[in-house]
FIMIZA-99655 format. One record per residue (C-alpha): residue number from 1; residue in three letters; x negated, y, z. Coordinates in nm, 4 decimals, always signed. Layout:
% FIMIZA-99655
+------+------+----------+----------+----------+
: resi : resn :       c1 :       c2 :       c3 :
+------+------+----------+----------+----------+
:  NUM :  ALA :        X :        Y :        Z :
...
+------+------+----------+----------+----------+
//
This chain:
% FIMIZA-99655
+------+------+----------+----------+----------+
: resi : resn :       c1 :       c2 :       c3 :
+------+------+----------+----------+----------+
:    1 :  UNK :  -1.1807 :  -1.8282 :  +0.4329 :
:    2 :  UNK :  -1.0365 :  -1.5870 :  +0.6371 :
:    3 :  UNK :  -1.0179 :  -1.2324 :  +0.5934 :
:    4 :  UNK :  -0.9674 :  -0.9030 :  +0.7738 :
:    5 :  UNK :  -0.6767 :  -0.6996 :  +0.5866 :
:    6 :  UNK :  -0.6235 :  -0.3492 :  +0.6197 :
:    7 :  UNK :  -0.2493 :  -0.2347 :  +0.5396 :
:    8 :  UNK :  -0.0421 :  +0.0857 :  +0.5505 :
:    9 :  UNK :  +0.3137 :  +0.0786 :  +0.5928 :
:   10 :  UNK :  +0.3494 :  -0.1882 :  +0.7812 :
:   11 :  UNK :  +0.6644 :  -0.1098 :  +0.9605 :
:   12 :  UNK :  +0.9236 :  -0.2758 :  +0.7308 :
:   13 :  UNK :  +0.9806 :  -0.3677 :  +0.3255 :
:   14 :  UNK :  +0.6628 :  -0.4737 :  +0.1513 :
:   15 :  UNK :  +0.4191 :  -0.4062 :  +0.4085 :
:   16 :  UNK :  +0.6171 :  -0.5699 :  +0.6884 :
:   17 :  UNK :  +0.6686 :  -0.8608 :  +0.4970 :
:   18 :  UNK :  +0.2279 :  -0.8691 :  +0.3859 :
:   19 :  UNK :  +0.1424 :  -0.8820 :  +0.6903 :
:   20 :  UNK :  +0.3829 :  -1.1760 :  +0.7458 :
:   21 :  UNK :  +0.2089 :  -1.3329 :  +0.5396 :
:   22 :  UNK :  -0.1078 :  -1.2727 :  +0.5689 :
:   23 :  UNK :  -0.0921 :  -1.3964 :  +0.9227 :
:   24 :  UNK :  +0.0872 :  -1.7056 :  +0.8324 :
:   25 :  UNK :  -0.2090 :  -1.7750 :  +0.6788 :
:   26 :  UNK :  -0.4581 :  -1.7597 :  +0.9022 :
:   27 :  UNK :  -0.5862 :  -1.3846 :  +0.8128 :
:   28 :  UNK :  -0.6229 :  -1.0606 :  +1.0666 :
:   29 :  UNK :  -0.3743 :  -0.8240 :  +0.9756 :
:   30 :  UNK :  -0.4984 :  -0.4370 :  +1.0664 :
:   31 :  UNK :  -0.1635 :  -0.2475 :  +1.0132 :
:   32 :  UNK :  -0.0446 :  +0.1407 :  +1.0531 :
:   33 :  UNK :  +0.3286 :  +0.2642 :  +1.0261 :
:   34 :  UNK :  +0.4782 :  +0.6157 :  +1.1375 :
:   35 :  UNK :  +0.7320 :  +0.4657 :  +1.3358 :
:   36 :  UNK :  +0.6235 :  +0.3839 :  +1.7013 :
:   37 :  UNK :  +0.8941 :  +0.1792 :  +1.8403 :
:   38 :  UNK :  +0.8392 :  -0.0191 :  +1.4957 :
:   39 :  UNK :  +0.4637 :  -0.0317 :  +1.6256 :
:   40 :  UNK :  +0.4928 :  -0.1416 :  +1.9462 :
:   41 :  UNK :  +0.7415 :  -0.4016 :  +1.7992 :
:   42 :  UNK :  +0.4648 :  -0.5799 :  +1.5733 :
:   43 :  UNK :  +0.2129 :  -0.5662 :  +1.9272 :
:   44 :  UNK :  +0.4868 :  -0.7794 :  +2.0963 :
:   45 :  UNK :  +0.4877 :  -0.9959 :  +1.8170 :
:   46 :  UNK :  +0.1124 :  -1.0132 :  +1.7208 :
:   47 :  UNK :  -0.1276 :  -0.9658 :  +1.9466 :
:   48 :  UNK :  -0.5654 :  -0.9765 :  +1.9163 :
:   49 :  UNK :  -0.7263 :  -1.0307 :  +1.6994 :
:   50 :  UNK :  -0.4566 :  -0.8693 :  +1.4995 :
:   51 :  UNK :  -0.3558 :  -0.4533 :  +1.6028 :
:   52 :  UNK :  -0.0905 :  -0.2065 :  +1.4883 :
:   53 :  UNK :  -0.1316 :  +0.1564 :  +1.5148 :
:   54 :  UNK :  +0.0845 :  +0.4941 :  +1.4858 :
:   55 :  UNK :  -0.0261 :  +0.6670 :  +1.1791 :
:   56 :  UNK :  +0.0670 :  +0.9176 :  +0.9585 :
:   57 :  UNK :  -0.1399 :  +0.8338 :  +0.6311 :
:   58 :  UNK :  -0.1231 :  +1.2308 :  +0.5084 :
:   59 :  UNK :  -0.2949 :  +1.3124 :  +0.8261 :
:   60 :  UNK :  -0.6996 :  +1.3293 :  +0.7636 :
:   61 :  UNK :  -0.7265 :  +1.3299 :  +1.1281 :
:   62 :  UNK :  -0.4912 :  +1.0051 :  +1.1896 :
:   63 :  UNK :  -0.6226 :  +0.7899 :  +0.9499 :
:   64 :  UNK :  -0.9887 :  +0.9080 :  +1.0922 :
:   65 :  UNK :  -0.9749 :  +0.8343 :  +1.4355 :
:   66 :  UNK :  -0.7631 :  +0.4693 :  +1.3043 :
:   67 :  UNK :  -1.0567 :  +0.4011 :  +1.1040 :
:   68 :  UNK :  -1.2945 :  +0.4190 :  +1.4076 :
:   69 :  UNK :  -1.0614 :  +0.2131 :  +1.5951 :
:   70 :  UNK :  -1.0211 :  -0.0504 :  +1.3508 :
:   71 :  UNK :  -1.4303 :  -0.0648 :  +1.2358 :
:   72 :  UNK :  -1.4955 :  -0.0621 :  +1.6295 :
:   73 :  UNK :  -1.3304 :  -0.3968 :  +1.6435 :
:   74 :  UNK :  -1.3823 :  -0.5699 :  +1.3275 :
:   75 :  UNK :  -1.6419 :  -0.5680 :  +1.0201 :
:   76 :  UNK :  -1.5324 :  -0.3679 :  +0.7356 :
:   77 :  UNK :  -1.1928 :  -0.4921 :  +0.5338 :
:   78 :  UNK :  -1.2174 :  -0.7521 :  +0.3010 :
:   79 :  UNK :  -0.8858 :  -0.5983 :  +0.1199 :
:   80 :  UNK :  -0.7701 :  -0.2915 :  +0.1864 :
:   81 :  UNK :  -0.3954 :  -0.2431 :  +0.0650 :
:   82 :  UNK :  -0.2501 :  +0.1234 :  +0.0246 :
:   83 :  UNK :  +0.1124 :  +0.0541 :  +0.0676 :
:   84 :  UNK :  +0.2440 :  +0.3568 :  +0.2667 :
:   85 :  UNK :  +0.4440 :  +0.5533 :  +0.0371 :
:   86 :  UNK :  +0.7992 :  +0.7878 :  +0.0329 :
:   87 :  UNK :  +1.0649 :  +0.9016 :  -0.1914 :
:   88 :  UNK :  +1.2935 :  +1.1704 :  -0.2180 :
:   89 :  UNK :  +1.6577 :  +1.1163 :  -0.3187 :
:   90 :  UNK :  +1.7600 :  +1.1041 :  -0.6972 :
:   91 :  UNK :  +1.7560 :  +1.4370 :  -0.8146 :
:   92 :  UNK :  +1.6175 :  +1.6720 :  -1.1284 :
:   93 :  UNK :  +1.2933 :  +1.7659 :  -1.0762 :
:   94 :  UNK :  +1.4299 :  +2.1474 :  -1.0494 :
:   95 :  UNK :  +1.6441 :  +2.0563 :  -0.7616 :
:   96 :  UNK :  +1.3851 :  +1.8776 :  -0.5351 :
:   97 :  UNK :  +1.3293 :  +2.1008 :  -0.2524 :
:   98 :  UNK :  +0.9624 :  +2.2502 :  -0.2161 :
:   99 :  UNK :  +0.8949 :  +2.0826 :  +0.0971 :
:  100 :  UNK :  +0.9938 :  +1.7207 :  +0.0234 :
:  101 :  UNK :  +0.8138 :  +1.7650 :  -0.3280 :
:  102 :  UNK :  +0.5123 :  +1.8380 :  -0.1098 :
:  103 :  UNK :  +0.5633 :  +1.5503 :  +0.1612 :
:  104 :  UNK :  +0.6044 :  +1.3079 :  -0.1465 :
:  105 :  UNK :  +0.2765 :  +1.4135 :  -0.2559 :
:  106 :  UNK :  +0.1158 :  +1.4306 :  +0.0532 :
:  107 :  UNK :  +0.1544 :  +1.0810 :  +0.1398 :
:  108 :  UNK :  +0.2109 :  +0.9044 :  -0.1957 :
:  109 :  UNK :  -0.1699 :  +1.0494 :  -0.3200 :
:  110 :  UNK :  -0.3218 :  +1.2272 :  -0.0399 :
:  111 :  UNK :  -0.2450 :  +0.9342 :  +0.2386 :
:  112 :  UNK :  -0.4098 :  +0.7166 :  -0.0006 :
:  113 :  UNK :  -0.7469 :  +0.9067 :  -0.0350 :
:  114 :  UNK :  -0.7690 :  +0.9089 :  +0.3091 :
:  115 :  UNK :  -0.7457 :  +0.5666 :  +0.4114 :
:  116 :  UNK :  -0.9894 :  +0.5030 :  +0.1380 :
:  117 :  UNK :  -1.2550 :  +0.8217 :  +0.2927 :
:  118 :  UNK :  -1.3235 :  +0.6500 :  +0.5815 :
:  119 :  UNK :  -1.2257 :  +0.2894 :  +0.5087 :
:  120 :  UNK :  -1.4197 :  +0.2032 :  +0.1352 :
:  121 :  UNK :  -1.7801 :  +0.3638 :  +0.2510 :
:  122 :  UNK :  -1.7951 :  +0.0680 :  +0.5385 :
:  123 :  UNK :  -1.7369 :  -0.1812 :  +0.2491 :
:  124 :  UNK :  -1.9188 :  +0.0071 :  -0.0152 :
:  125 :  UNK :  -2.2300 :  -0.0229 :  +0.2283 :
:  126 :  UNK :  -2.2166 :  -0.4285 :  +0.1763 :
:  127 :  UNK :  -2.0942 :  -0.4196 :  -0.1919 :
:  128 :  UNK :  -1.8080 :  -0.6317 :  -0.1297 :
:  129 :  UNK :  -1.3856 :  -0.6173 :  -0.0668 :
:  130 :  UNK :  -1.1226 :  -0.5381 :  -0.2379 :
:  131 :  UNK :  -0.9376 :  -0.1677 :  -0.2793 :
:  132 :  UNK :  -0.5521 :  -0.2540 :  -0.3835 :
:  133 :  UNK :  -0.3510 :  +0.1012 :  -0.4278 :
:  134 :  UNK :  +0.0440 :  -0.0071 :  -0.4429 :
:  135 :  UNK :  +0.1298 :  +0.1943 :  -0.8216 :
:  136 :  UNK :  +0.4912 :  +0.1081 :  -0.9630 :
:  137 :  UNK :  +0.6878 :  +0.0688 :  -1.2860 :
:  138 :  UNK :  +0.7451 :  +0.4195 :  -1.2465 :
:  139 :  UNK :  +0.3010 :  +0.4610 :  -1.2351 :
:  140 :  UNK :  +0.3577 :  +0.3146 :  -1.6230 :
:  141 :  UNK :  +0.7140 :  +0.4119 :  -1.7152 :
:  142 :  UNK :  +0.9780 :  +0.6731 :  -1.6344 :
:  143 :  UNK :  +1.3246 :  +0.7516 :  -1.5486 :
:  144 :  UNK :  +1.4879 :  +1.0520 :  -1.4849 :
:  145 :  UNK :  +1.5704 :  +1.2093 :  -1.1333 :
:  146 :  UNK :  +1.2629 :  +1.0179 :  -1.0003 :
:  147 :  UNK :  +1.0149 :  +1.3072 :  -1.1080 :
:  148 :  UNK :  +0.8395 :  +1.3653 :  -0.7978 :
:  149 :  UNK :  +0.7771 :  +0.9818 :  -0.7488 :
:  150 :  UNK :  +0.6474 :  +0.9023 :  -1.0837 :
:  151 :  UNK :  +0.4386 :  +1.1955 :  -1.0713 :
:  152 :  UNK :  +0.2388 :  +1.0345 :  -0.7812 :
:  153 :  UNK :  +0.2702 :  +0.6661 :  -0.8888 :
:  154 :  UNK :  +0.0838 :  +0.7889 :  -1.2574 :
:  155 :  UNK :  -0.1849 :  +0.9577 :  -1.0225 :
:  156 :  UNK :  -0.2172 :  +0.6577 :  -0.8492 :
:  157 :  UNK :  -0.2633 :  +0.4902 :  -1.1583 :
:  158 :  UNK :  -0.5848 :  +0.7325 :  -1.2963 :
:  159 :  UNK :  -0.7404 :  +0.8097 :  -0.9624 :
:  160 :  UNK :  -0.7568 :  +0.3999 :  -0.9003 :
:  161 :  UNK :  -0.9394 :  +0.3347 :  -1.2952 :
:  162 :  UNK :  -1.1623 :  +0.6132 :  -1.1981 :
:  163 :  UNK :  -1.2522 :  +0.5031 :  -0.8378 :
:  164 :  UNK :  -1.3113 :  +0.1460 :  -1.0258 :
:  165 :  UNK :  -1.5712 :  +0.2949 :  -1.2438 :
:  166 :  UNK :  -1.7460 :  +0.4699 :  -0.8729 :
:  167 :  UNK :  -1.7695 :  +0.1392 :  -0.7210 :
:  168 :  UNK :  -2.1003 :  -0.0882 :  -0.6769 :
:  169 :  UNK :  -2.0960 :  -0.4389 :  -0.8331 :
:  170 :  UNK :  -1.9166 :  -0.6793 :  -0.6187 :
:  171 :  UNK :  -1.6089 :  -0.4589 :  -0.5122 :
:  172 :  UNK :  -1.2561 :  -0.4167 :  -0.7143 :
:  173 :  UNK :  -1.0566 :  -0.1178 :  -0.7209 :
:  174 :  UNK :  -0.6704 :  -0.2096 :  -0.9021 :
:  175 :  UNK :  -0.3627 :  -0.0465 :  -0.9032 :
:  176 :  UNK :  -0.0457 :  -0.2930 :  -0.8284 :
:  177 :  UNK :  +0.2761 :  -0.2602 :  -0.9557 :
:  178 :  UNK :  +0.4270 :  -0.5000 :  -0.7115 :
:  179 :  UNK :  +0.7544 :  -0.5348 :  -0.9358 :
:  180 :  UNK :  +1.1214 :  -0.4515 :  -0.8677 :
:  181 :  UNK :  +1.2190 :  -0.5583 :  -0.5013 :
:  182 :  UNK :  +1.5116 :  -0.5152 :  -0.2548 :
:  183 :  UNK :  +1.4034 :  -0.2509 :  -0.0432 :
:  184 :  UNK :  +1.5146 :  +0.0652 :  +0.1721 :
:  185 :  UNK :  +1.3451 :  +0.2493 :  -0.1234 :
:  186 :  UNK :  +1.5386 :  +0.0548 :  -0.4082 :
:  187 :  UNK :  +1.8722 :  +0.0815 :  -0.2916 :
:  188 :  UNK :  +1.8139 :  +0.5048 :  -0.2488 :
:  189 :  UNK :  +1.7450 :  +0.4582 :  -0.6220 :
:  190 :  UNK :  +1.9562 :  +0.1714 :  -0.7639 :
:  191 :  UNK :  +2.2324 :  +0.1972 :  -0.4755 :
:  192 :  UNK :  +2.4394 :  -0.1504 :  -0.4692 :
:  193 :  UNK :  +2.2389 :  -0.2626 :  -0.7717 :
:  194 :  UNK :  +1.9187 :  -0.3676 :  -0.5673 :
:  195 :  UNK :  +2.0612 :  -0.6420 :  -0.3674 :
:  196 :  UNK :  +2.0236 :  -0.8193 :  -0.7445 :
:  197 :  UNK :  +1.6383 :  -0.8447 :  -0.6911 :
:  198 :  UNK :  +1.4311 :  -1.0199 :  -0.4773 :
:  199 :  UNK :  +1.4107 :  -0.9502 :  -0.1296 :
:  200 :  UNK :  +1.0486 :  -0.8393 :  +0.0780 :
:  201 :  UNK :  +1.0034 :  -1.1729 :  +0.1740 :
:  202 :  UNK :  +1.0449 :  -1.3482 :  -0.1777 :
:  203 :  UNK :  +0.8508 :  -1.0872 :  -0.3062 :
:  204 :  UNK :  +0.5529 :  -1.1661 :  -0.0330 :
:  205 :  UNK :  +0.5478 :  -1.5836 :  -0.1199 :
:  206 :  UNK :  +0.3790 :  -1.4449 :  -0.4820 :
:  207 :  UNK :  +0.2536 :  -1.1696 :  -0.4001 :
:  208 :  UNK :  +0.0150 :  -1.2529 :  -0.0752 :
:  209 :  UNK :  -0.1767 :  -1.5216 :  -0.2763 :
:  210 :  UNK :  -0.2137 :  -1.3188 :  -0.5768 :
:  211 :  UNK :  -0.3483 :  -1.0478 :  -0.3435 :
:  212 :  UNK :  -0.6343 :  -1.2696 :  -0.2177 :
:  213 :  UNK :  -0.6840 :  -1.4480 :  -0.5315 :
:  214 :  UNK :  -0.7676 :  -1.0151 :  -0.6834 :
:  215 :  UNK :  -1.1559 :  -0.9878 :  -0.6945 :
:  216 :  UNK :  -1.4575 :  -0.7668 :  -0.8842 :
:  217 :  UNK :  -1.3538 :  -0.9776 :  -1.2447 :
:  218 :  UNK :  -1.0303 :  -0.7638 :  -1.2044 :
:  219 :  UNK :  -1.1995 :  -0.3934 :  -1.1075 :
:  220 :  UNK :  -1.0692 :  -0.1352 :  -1.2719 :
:  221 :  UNK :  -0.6915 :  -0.3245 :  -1.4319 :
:  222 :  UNK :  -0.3671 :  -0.2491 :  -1.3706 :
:  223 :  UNK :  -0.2304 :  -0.5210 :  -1.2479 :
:  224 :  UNK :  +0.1575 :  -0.6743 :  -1.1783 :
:  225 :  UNK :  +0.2214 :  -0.9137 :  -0.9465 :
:  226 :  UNK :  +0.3531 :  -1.2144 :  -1.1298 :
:  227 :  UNK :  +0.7321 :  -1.3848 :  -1.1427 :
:  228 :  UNK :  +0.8513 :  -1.0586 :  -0.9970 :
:  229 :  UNK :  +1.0944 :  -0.8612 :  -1.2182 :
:  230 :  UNK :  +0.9557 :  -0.5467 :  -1.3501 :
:  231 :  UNK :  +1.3052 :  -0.3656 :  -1.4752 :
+------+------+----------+----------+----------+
//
């Protein structure tokens, strides 16, 4: 059956390659990304019944006024996937400047509560659809000189369980740790070490059908997506 999927950061990595997939098969993809020129690459590429939008998730406004354009055209999301999310570069907490502390966090938890204000009450209203909030290993784990970032992923983590626990019968609320992947984000971590695990688009082949297959038996459980390293 197909389904209307609502994704942030869709512009490249894990969100690029989701709504890949997603279209492959046969779903419409409802994406947002910062980048324009990224933006206006995916409209070249995708057209109706599928649209792309400039958005910048720790903007209230932004994800408001994409939320009315997105509801205007379709019925409410069957799964809604928070993927947007930054990091700053490896550092001690004590050294991570006050401002890109602050952008981590304003995107990473706030961006998240926004797209679900004014995207979960349309699917609250019909008790159904699916709320998937991207956590990490570092939402369940730590390292050091990733502070900032596994200060936002554990908040993902609690604010997700407790969201579960808000939501009528018939809807799911999980946080995801979508595993250790080959990303932009990796390698600022890992540096050469990344290009060891697998790639976006590896990663999307397990993860897009384990995303659908996520429904209200799972509300409320962290979940991993499976055959994906996790350290």
């Amino acid at each position: 059956m197909e389904k209307q999927v609502v994704i942030t950061g869709v512009s490249r990595g894990l969100g690029l390659a989701m709504a890949e997939g997603f279209i492959a098969g046969g779903h419409t993809v409802y994406g947002c990304a910062r980048s324009k020129k990224a933006i206006d690459e995916l409209r070249r590429r995708w057209g109706r019944p599928h649209s792309f939008d400039v958005v910048d998730v720790s903007v209230d406004n932004d994800v408001l006024s994409w939320a009315k354009r997105v509801l205007a055209n379709g019925s409410a999301p069957d799964l809604l996937v928070n993927n947007a999310a930054v990091i700053v570069e490896n550092a001690p907490l004590w050294e991570v400047p006050a401002d890109e502390f602050s952008r981590v966090i304003d995107v990473n938890i706030k961006g998240v509560v926004n797209v679900i204000r004014h995207f979960a009450p349309t699917m609250i209203a019909r008790s159904r659809g699916v709320i998937v909030n991207f956590s990490s290993g570092w939402g369940r784990s730590t390292s050091p000189e990733v502070a900032t970032y596994c200060a936002t992923k554990w908040a993902i983590e609690g604010l997700t369980r407790a969201l579960a626990q808000e939501l009528p019968q018939g809807m799911a609320a999980v946080p995801l740790n979508p595993g250790v992947i080959d990303t932009d984000m990796l390698r600022s971590c890992f540096g050469p070490d990344a290009a060891g695990y697998p790639d976006p688009n590896e990663w999307a082949k397990l993860a897009v059908p384990f995303l659908l297959a996520i429904g209200p038996k799972d509300n409320g459980r962290p979940l991993t997506v499976p055959g994906i390293p996790t350290d």
